[in-house]
C-alpha positions in Angstrom: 0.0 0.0 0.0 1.7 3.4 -1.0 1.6 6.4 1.4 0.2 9.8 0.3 2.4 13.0 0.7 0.9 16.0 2.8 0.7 18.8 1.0 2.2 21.1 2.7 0.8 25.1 2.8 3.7 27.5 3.8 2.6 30.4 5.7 3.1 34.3 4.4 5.8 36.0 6.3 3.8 38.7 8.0 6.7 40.9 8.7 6.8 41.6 4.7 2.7 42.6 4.6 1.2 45.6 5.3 -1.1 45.2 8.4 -4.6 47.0 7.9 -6.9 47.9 11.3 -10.8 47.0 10.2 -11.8 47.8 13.9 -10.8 46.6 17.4 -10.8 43.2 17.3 -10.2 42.5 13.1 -6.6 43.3 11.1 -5.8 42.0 7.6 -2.8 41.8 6.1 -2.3 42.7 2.5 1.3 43.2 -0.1 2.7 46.2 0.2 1.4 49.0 -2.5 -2.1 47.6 -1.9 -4.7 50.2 -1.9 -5.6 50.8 2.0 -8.9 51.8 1.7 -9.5 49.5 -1.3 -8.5 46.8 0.5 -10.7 47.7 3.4 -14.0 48.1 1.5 -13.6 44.6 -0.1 -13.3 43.4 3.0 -15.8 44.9 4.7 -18.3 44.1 1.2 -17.2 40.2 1.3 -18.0 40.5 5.1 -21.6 42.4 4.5 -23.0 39.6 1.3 -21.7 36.7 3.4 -24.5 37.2 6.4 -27.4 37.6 3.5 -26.8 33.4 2.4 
């Protein structure tokens, strides 16, 4: 019986994203020369259609 290899997911290195404050409690990280408020809105949108399901 052969053995399946994990797959293996590395993780983004934080320290080279920019870190964007939605409110208290929620931060995303995006690259850097990402649109802040751009980034925010789609965010926020993604977060406001996925309640309506």
């Amino acid at each position: 019986m052969s053995e399946r290899k994990q797959t293996v997911f590395p993780s983004p290195d934080l320290s080279k994203m920019t870190e964007i404050i939605i409110d208290h409690r929620t931060k995303i990280y995006v690259t850097p020369g990402t649109d802040i408020e751009e980034a925010k809105n789609r965010y926020l949108y993604r977060n406001s259609i996925r309640g309506t399901r």
